[in-house]
Biotite code that builds the C-alpha atoms (Angstrom):
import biotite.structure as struc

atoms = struc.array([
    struc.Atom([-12.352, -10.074, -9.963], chain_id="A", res_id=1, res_name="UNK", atom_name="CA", element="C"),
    struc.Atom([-8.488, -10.046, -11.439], chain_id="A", res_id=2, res_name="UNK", atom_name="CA", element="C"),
    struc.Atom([-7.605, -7.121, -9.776], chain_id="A", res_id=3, res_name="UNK", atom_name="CA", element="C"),
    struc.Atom([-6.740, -5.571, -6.385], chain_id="A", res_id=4, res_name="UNK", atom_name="CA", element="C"),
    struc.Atom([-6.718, -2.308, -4.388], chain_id="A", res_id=5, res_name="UNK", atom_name="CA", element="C"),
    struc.Atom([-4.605, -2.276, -1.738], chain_id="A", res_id=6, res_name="UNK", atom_name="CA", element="C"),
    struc.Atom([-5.083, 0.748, 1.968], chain_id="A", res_id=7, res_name="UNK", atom_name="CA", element="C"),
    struc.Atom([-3.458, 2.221, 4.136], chain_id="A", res_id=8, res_name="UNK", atom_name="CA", element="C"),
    struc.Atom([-4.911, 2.062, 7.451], chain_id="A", res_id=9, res_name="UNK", atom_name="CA", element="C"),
    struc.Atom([-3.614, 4.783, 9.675], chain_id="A", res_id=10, res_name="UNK", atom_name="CA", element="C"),
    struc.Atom([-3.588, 8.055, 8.062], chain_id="A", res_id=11, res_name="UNK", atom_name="CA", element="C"),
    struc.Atom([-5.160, 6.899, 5.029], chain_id="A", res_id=12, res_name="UNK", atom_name="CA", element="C"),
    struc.Atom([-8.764, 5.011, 5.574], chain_id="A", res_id=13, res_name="UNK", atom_name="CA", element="C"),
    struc.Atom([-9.028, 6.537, 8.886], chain_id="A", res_id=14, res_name="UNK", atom_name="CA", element="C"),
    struc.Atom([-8.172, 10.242, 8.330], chain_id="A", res_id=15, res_name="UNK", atom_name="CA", element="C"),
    struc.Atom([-8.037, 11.081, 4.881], chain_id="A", res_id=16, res_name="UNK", atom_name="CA", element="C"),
    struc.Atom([-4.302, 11.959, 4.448], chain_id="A", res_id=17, res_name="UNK", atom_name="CA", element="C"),
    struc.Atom([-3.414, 12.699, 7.810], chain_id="A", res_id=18, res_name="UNK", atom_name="CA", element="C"),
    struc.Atom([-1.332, 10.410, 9.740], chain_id="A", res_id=19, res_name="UNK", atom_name="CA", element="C"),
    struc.Atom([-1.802, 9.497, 13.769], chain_id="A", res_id=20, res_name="UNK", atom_name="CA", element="C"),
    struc.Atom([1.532, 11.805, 14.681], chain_id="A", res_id=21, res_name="UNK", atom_name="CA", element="C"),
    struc.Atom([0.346, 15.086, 13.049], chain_id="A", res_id=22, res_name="UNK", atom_name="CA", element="C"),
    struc.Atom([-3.549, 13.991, 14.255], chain_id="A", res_id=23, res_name="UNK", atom_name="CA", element="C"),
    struc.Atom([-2.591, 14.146, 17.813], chain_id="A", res_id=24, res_name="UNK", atom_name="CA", element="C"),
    struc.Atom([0.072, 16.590, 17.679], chain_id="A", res_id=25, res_name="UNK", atom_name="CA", element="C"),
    struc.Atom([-3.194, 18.938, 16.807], chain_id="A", res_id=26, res_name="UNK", atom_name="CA", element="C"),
    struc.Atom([-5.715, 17.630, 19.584], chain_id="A", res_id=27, res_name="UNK", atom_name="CA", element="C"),
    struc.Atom([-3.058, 18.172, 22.092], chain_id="A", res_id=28, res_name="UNK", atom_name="CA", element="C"),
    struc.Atom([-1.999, 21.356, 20.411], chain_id="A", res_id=29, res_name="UNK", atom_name="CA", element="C"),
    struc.Atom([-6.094, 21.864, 20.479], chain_id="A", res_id=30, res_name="UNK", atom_name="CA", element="C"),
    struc.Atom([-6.401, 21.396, 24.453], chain_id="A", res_id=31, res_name="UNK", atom_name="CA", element="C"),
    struc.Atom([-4.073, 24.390, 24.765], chain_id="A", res_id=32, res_name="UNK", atom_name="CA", element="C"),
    struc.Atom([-1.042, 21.765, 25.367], chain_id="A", res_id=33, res_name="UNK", atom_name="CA", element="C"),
    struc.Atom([1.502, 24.168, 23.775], chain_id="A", res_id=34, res_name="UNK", atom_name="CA", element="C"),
    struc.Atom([4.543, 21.765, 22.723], chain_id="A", res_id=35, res_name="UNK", atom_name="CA", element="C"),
    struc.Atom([7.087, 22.213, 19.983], chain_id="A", res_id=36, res_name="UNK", atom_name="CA", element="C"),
    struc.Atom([7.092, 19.392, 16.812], chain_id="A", res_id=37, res_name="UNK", atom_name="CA", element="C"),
    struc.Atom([10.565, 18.835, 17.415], chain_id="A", res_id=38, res_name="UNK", atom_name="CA", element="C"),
    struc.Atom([9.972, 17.395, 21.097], chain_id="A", res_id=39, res_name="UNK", atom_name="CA", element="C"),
    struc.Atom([6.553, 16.159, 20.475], chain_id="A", res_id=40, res_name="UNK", atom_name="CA", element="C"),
    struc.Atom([7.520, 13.891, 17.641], chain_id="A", res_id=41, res_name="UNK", atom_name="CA", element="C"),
    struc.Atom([9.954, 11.774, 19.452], chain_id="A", res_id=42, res_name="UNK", atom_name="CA", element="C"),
    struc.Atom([7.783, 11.198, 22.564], chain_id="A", res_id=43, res_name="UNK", atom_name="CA", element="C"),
    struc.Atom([5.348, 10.037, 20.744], chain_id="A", res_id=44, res_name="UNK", atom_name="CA", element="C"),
    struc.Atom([7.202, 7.172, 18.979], chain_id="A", res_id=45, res_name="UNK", atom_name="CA", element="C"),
    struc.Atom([7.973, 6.083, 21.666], chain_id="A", res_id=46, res_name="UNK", atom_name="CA", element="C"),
    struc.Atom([4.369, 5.906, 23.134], chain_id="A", res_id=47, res_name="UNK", atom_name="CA", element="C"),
    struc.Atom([3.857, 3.894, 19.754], chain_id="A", res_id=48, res_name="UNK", atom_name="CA", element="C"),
    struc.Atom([7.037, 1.508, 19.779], chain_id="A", res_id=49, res_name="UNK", atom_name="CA", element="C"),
    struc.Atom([5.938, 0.708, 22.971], chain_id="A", res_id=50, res_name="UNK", atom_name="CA", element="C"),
    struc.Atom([2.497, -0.959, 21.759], chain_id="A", res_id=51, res_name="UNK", atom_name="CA", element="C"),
    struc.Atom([4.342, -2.699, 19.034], chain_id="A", res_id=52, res_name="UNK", atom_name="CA", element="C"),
    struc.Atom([3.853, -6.594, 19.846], chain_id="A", res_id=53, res_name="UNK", atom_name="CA", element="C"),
    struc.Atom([2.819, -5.874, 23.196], chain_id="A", res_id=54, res_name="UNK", atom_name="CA", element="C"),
    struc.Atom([-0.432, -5.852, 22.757], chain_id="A", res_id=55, res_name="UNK", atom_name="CA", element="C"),
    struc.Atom([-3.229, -8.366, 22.553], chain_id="A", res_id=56, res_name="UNK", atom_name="CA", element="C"),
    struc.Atom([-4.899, -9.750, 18.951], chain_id="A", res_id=57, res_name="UNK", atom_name="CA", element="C"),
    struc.Atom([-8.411, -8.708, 20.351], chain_id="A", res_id=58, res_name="UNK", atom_name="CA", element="C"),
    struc.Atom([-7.548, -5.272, 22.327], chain_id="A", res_id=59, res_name="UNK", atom_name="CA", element="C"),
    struc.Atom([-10.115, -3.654, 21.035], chain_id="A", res_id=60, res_name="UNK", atom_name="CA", element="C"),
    struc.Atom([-9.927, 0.665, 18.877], chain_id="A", res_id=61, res_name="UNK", atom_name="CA", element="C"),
    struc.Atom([-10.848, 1.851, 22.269], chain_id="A", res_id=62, res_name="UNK", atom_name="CA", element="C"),
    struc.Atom([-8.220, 0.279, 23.930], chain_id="A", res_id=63, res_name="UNK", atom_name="CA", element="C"),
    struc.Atom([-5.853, 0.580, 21.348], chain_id="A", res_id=64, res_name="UNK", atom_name="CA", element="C"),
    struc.Atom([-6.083, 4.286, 21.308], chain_id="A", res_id=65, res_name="UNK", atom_name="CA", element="C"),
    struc.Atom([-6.439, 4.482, 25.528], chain_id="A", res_id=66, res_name="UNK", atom_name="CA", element="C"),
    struc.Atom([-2.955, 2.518, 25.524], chain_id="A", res_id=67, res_name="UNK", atom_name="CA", element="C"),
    struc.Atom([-1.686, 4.867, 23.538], chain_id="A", res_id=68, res_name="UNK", atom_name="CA", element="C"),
    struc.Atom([-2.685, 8.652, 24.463], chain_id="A", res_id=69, res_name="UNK", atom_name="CA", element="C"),
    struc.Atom([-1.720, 7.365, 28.023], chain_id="A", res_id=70, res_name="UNK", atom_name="CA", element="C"),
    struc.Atom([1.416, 6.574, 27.554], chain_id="A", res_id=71, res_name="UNK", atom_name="CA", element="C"),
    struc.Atom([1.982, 9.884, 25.237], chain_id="A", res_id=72, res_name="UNK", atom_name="CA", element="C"),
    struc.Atom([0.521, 11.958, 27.945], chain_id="A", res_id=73, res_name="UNK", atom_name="CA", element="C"),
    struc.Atom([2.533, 10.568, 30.538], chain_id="A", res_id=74, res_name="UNK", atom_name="CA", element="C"),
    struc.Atom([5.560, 11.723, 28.642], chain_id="A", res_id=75, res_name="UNK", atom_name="CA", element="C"),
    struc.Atom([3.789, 15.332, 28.027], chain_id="A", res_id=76, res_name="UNK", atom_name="CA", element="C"),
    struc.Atom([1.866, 15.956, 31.511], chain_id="A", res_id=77, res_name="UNK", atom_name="CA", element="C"),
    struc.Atom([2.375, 13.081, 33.964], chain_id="A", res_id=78, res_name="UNK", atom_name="CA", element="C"),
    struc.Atom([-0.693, 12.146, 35.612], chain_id="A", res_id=79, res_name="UNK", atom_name="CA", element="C"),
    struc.Atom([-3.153, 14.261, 33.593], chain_id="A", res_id=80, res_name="UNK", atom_name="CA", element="C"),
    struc.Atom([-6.014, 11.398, 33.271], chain_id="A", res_id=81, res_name="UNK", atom_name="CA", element="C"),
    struc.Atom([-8.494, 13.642, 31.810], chain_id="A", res_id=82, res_name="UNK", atom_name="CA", element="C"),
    struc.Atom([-6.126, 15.392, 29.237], chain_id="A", res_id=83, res_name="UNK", atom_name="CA", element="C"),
    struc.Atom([-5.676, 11.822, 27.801], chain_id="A", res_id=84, res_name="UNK", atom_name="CA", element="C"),
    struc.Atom([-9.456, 10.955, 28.198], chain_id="A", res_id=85, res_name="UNK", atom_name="CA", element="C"),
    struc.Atom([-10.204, 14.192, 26.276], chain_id="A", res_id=86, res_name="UNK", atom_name="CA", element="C"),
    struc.Atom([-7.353, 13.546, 23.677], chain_id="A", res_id=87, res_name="UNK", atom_name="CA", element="C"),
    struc.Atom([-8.676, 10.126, 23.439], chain_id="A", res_id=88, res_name="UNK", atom_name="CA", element="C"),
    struc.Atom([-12.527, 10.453, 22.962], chain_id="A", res_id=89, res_name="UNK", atom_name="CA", element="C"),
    struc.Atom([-11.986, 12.874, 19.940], chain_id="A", res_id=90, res_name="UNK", atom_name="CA", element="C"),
    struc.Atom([-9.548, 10.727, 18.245], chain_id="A", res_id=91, res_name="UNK", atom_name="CA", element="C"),
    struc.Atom([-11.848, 8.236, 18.549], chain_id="A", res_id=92, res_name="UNK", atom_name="CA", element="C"),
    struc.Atom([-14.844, 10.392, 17.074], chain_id="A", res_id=93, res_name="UNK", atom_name="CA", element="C"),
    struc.Atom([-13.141, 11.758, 13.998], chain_id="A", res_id=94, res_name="UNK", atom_name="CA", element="C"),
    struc.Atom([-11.786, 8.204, 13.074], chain_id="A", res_id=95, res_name="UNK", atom_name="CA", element="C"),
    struc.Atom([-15.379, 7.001, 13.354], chain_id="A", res_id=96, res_name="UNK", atom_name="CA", element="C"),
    struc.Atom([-16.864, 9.774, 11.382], chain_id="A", res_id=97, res_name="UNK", atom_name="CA", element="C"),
    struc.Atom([-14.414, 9.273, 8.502], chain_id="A", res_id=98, res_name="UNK", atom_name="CA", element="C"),
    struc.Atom([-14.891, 5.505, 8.310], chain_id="A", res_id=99, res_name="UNK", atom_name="CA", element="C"),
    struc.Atom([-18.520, 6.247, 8.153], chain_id="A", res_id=100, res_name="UNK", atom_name="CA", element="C"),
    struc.Atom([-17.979, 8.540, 5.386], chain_id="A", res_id=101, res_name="UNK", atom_name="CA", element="C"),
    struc.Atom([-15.459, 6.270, 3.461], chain_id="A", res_id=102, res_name="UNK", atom_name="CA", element="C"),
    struc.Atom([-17.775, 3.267, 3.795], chain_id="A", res_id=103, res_name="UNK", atom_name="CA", element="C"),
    struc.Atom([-20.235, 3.851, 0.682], chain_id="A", res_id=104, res_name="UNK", atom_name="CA", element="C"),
    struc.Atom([-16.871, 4.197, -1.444], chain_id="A", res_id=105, res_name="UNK", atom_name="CA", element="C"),
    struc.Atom([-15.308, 1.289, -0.210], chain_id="A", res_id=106, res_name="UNK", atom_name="CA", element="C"),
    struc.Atom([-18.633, -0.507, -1.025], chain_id="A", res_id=107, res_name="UNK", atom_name="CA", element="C"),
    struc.Atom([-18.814, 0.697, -4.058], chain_id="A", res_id=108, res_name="UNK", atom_name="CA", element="C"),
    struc.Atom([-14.880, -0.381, -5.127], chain_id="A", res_id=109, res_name="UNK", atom_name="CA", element="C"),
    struc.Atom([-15.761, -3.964, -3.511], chain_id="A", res_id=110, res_name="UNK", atom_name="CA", element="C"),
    struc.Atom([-17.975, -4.499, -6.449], chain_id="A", res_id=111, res_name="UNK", atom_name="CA", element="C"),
    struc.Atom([-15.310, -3.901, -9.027], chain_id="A", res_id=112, res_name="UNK", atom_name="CA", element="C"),
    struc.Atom([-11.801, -5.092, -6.984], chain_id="A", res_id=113, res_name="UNK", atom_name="CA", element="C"),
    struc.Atom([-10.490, -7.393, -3.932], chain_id="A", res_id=114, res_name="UNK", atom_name="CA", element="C"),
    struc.Atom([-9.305, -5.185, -1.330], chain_id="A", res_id=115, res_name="UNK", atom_name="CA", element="C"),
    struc.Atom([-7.232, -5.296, 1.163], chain_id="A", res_id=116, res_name="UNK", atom_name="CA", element="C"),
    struc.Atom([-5.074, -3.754, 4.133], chain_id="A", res_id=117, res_name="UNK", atom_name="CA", element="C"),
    struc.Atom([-1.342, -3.417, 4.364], chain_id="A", res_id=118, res_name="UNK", atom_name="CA", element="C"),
    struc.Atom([-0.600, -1.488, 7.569], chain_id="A", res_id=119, res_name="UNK", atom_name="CA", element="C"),
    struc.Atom([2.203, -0.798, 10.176], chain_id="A", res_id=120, res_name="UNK", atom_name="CA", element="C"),
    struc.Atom([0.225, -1.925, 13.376], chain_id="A", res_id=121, res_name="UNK", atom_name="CA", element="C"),
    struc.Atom([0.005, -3.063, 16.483], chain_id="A", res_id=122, res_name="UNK", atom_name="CA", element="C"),
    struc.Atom([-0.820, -6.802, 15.741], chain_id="A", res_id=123, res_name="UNK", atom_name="CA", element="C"),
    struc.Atom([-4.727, -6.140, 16.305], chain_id="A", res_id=124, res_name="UNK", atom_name="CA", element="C"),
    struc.Atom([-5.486, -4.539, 13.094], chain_id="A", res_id=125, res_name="UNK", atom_name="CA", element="C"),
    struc.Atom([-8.187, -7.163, 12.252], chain_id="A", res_id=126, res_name="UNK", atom_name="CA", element="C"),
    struc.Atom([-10.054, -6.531, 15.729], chain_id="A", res_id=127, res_name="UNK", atom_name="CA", element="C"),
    struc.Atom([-9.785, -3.104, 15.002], chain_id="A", res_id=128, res_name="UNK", atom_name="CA", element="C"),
    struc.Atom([-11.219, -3.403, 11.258], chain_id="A", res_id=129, res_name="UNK", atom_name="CA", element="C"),
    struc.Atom([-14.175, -5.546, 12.872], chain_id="A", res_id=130, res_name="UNK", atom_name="CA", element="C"),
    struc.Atom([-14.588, -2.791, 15.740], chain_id="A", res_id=131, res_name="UNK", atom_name="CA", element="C"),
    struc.Atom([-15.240, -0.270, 12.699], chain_id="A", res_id=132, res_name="UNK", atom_name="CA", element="C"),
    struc.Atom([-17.211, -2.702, 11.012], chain_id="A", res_id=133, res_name="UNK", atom_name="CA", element="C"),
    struc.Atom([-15.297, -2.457, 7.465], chain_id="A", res_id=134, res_name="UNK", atom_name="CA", element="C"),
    struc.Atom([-13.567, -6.511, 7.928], chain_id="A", res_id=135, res_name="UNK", atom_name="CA", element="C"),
    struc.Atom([-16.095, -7.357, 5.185], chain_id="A", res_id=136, res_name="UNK", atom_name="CA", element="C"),
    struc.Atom([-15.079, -5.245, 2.636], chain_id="A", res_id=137, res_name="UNK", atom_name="CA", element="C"),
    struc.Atom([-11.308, -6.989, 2.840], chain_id="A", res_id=138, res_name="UNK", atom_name="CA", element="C"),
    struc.Atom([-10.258, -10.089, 1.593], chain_id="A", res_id=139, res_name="UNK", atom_name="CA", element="C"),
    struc.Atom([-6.687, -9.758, 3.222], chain_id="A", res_id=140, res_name="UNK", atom_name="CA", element="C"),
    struc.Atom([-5.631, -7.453, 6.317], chain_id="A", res_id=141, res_name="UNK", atom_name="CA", element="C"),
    struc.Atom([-1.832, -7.497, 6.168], chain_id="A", res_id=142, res_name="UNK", atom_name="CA", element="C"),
    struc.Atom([-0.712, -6.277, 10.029], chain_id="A", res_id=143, res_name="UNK", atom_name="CA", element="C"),
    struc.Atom([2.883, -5.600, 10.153], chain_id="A", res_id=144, res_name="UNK", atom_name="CA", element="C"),
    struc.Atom([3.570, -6.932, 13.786], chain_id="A", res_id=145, res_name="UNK", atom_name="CA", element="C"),
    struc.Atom([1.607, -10.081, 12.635], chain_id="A", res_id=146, res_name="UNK", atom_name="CA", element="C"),
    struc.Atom([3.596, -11.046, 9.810], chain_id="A", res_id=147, res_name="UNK", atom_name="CA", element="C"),
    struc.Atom([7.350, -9.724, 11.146], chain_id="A", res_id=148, res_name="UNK", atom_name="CA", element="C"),
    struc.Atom([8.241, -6.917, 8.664], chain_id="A", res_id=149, res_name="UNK", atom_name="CA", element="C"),
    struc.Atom([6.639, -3.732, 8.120], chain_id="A", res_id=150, res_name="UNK", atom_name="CA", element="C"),
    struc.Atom([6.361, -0.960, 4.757], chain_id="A", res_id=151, res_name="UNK", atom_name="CA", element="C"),
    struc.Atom([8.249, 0.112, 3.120], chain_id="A", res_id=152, res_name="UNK", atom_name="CA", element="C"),
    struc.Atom([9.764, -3.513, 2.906], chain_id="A", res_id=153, res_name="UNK", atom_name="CA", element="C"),
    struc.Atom([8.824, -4.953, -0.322], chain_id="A", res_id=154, res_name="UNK", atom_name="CA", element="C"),
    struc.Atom([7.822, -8.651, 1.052], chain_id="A", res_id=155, res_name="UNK", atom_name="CA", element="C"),
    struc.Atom([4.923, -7.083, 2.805], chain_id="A", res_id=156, res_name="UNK", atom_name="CA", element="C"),
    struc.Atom([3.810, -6.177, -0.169], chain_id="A", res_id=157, res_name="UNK", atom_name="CA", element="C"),
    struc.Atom([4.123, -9.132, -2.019], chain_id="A", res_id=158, res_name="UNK", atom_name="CA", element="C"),
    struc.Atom([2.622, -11.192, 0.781], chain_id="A", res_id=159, res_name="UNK", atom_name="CA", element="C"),
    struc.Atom([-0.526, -9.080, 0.616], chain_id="A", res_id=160, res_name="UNK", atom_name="CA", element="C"),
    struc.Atom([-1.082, -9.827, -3.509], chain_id="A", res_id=161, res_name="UNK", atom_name="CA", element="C"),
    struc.Atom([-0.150, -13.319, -2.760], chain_id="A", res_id=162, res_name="UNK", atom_name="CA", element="C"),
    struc.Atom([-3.099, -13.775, -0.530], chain_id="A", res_id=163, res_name="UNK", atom_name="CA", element="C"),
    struc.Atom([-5.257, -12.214, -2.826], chain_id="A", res_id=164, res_name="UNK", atom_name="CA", element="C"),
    struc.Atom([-3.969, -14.204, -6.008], chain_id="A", res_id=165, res_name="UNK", atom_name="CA", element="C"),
    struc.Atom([-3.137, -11.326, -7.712], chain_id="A", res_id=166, res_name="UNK", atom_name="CA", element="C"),
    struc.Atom([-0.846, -10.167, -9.463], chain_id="A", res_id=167, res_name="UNK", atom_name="CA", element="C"),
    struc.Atom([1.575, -6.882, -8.598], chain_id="A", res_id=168, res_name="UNK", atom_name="CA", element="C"),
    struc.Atom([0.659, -5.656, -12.048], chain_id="A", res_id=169, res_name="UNK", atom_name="CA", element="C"),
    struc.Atom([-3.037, -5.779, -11.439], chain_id="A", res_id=170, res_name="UNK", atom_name="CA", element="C"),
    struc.Atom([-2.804, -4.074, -7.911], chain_id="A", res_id=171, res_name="UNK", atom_name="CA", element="C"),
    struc.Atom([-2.850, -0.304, -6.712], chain_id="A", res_id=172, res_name="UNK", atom_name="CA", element="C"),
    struc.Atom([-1.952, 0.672, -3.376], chain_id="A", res_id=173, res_name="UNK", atom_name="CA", element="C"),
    struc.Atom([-2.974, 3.919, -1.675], chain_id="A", res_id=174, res_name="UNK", atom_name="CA", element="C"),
    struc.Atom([-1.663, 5.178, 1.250], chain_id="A", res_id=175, res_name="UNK", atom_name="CA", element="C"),
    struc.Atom([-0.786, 8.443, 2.711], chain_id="A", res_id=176, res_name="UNK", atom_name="CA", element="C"),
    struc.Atom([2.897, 8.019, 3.475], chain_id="A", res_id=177, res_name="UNK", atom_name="CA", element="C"),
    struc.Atom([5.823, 8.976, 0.838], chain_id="A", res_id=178, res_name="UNK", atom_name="CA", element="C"),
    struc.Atom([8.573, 6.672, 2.494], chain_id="A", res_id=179, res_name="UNK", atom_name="CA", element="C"),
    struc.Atom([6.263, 3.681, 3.730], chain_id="A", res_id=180, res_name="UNK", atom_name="CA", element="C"),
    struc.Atom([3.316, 3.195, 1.218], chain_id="A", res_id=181, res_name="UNK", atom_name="CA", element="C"),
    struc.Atom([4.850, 5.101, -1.962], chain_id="A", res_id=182, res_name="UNK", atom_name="CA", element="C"),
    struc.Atom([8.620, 4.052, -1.520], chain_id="A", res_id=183, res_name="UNK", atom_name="CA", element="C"),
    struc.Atom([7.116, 0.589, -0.713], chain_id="A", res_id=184, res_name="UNK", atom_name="CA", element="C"),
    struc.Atom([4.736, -0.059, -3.629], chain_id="A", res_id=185, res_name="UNK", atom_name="CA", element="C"),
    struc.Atom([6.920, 1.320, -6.196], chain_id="A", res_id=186, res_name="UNK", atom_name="CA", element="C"),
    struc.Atom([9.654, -1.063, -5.025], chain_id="A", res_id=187, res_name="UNK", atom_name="CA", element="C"),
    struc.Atom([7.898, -4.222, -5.860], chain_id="A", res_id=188, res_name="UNK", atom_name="CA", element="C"),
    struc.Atom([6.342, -2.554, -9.334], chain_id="A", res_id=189, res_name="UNK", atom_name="CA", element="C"),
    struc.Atom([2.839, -2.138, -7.728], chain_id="A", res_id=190, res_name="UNK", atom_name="CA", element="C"),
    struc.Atom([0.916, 0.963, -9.630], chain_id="A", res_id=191, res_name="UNK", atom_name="CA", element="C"),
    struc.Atom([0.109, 3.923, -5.708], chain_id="A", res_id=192, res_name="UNK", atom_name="CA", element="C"),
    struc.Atom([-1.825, 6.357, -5.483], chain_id="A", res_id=193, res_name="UNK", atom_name="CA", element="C"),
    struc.Atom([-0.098, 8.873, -2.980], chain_id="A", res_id=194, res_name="UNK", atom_name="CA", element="C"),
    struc.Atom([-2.973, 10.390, -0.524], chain_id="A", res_id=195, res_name="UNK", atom_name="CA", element="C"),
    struc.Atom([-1.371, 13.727, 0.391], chain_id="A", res_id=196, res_name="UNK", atom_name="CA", element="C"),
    struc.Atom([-4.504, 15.265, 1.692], chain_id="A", res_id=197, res_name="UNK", atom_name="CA", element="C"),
    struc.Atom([-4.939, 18.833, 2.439], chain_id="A", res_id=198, res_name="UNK", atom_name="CA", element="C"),
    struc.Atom([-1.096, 19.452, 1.543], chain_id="A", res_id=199, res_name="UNK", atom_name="CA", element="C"),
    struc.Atom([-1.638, 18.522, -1.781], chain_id="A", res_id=200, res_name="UNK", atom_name="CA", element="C"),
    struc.Atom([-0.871, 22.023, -3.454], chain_id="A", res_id=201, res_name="UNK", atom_name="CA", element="C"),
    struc.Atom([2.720, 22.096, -4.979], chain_id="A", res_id=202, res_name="UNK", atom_name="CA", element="C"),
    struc.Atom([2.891, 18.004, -3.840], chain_id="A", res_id=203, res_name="UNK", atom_name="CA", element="C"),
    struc.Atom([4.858, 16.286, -6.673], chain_id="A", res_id=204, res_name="UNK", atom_name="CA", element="C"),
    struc.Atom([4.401, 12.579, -7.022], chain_id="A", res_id=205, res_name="UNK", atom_name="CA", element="C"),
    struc.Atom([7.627, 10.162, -6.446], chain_id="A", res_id=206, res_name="UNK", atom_name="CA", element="C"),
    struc.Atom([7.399, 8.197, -9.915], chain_id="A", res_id=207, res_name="UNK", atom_name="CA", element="C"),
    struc.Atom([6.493, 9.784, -13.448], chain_id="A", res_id=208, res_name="UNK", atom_name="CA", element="C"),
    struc.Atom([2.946, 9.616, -14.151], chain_id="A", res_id=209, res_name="UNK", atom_name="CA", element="C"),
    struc.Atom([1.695, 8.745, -10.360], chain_id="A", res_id=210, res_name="UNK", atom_name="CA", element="C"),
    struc.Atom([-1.608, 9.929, -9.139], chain_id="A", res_id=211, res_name="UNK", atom_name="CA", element="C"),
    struc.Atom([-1.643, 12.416, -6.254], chain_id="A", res_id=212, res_name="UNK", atom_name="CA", element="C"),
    struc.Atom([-4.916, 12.842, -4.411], chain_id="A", res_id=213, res_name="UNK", atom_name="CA", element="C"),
    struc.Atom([-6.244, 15.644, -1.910], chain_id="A", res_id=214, res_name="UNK", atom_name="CA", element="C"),
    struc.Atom([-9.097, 13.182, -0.866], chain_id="A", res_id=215, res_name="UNK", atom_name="CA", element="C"),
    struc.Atom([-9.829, 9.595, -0.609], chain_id="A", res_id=216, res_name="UNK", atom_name="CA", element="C"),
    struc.Atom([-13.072, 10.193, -2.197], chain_id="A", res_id=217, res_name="UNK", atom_name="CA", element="C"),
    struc.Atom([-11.045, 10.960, -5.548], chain_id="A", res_id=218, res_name="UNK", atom_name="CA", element="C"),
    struc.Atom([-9.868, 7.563, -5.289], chain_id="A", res_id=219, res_name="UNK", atom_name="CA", element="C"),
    struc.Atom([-12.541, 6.056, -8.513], chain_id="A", res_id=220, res_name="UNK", atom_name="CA", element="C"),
    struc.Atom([-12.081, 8.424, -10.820], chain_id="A", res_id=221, res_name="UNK", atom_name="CA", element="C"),
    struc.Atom([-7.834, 7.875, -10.624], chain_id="A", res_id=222, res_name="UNK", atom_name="CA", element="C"),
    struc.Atom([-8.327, 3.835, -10.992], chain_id="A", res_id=223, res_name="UNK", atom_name="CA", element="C"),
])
């Protein structure tokens, strides 16, 4: 195989167009925490930054995601343990459920392509890939923290192709950010596939001739 497809984790394999911010904006918006975008969306970069690097290689989803709903509901409700463990256990169950039902496509596009993972993470992306049991299906995981730069910076990109002896031409990369993955891949001349999910109505791509999807499962019929 000559040619590559290139994820997204967060927001993209995981979720189907909807990234971690706006995913647990709505489960705390959901557990009748009532708390306006504009202060939510600082507060919880912060909880983020704070796991960048500081974390271990092997801390596992579960942890990953325990780390970081507790220190976002510290800075919402101090002290509420079970608002966290609630916040926590359905994250957890909708990422599972939509890496079970992205796992016959992924098989099914490991037949015809390498793939691989360029993400902004933590530094335990790959323990996290083998947690969700979908490591197989990539050659290369890419983790931002692990290699010193993150997306939209073009070398991340390039290192990912390198590893998969590629070339940029013969690569597509989907993700479901406009700045990070889009901006990214169309700075190094890599063909993306923007995954705007349900917000796809009136969505207008960022290059002439790029392929906007609503769903990862229209991902085959665009390559």
């Amino acid at each position: 195989m000559d040619a590559a497809v290139l994820f997204d984790f967060g927001g993209t394999l995981d979720a189907d167009g909807v990234a971690w911010k706006e995913r647990f904006h709505r489960l705390y918006r959901d557990e009748g925490v009532a708390i306006a975008r504009e202060r939510f969306d600082p507060l919880f970069y912060a909880a983020d930054d704070a796991l960048v690097g500081a974390v271990p290689e092997t801390l596992s989803l579960e942890g990953t995601v325990e780390r970081l709903v507790a220190g976002l509901t510290e800075r919402i409700r101090p002290g509420d343990r079970a608002l966290a463990a609630r916040v926590g256990e359905r994250f957890l169950a909708a990422t599972r459920a939509r890496i079970e039902a992205n796992r016959p496509l992924l098989a099914r596009l490991g037949q015809r392509y390498r793939l691989g993972i360029v993400s902004n993470f933590y530094g335990n992306l790959a323990t996290v890939c083998d947690n969700l049991e979908v490591r197989p299906f990539f050659s290369v995981i890419v983790d931002s923290t692990q290699v010193g730069v993150s997306k939209p910076d073009p070398r991340i990109f390039q290192r990912a192709v390198a590893e998969l002896d590629v070339a940029l031409g013969d690569a597509v990369f989907v993700g479901d950010s406009f700045v990070r993955d889009m901006a990214g891949a169309r700075a190094v001349g890599m063909r993306h596939v923007w995954l705007a999910g349900a917000n796809l109505a009136g969505t207008r791509p960022c290059c002439p001739g790029d392929s906007v999807m609503g769903s990862l499962a229209d991902l085959e019929a665009l390559l």
